[in-house]
C-alpha beads as a LAMMPS data file, in Angstrom:
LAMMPS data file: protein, C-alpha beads

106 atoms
105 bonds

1 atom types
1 bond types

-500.0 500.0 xlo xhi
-500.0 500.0 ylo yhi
-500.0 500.0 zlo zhi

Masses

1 110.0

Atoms # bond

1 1 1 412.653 196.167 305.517
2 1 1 414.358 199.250 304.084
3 1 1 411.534 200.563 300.453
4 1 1 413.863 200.649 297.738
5 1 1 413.875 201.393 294.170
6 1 1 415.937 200.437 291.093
7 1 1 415.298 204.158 289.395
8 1 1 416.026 207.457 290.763
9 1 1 413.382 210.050 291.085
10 1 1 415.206 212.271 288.453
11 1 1 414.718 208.737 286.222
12 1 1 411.045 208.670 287.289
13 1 1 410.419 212.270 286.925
14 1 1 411.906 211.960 283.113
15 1 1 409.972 209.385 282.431
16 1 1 406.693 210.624 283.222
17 1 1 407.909 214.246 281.044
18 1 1 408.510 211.425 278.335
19 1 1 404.917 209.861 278.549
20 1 1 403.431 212.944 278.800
21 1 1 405.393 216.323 277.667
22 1 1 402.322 218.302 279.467
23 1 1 402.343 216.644 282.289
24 1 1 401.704 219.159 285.277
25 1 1 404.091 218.856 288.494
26 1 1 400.950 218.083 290.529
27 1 1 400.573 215.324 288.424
28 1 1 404.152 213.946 288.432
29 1 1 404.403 213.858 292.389
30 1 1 401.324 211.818 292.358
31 1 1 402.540 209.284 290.003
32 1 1 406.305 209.263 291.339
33 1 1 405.097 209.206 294.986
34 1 1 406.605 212.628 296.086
35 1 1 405.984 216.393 296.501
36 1 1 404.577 219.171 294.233
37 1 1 407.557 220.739 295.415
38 1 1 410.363 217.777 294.988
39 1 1 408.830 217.223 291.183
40 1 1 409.260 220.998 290.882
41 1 1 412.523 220.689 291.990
42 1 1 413.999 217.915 289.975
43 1 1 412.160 219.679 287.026
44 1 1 414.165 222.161 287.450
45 1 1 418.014 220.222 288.028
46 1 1 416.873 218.494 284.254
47 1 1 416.235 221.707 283.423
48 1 1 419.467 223.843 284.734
49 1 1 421.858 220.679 283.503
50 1 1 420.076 220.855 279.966
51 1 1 418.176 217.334 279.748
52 1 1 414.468 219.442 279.095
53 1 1 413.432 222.524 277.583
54 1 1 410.280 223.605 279.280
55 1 1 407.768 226.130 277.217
56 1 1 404.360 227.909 277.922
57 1 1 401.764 226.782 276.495
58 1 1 398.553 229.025 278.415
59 1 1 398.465 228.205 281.613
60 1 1 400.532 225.042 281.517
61 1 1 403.898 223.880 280.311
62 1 1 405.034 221.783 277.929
63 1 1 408.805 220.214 278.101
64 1 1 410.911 219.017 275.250
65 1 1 413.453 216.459 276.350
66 1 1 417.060 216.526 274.829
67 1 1 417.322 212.815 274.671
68 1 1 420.973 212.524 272.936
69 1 1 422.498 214.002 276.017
70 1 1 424.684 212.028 277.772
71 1 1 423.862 209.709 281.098
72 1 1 425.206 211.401 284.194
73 1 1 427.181 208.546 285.583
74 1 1 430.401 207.464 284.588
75 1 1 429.204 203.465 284.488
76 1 1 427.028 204.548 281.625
77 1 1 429.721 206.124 280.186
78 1 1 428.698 206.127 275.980
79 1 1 424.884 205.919 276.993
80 1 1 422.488 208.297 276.074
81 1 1 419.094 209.236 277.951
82 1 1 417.366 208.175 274.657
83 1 1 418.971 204.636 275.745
84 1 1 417.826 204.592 279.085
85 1 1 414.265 206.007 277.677
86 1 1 413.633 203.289 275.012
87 1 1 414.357 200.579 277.355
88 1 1 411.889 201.898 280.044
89 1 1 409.286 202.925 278.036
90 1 1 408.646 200.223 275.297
91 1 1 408.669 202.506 272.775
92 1 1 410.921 204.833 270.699
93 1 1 410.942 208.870 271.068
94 1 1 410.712 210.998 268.107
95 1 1 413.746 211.988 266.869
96 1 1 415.791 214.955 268.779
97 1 1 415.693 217.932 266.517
98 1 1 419.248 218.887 267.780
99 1 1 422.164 217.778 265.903
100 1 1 424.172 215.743 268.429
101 1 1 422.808 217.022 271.690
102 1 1 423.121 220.422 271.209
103 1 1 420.238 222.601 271.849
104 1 1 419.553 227.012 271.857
105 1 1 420.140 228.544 274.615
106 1 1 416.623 230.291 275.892

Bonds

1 1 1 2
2 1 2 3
3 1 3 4
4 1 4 5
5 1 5 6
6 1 6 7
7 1 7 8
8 1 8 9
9 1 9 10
10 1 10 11
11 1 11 12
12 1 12 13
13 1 13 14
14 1 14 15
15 1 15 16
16 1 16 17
17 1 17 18
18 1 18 19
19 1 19 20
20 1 20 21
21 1 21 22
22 1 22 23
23 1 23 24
24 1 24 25
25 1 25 26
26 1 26 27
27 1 27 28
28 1 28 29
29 1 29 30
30 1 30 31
31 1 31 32
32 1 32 33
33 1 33 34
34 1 34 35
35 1 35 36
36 1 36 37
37 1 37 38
38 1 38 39
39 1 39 40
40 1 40 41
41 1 41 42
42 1 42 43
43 1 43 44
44 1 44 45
45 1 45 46
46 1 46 47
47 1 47 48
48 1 48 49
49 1 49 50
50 1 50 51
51 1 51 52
52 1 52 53
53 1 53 54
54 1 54 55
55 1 55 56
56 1 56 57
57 1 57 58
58 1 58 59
59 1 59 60
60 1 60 61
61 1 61 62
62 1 62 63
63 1 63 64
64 1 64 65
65 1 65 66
66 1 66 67
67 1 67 68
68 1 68 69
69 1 69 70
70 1 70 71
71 1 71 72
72 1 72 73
73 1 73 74
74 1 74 75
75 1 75 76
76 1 76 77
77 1 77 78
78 1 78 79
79 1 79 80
80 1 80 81
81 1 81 82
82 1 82 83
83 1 83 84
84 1 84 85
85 1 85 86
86 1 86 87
87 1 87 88
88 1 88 89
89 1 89 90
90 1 90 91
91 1 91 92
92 1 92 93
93 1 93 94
94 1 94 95
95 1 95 96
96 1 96 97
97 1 97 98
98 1 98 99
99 1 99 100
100 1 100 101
101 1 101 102
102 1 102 103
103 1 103 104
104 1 104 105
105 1 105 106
């Protein structure tokens, strides 16, 4: 039988950033099930299409997430990663600092 899963690892990689902001990339391939290298990479598609800020903080990063940003696909068309993130993670996020998804450029 074919291993499947209902969330993508871009979904599971955000929601481990969400749980943790400090999480290392070490750290998220062990609890997604991939690579050091595949968590670095999907770190960095969130971060090139704007859906996390990541910051040094010493030797480690932190990453804010831009949660009013919209869902990729166009079935969750008027859906916002804050939606998908609430449902997952049984709780609510702070509120996004940014004034209707818009963030500084670094």
């Amino acid at each position: 039988m074919k291993k499947w899963t209902f969330l993508s690892n871009h979904a599971q990689v955000l929601l481990c950033i969400a749980r943790n902001p400090s999480v290392t990339t070490r750290e998220i391939g062990e609890l997604v099930g991939i690579t050091e290298r595949s968590a670095q990479s999907i770190v960095d598609d969130l971060e090139v299409a704007g859906y996390l800020t990541r910051h040094r903080e010493g030797r480690r990063n932190r990453y804010d997430l831009h949660t009013d940003l919209p869902m990729r696909h166009p079935a969750q068309r008027g859906l916002t990663v804050r939606d998908l993130l609430e449902l997952l993670s049984h709780y609510s996020l702070p509120e996004s600092p940014e004034p209707n998804g818009e963030f500084e450029e670094a």
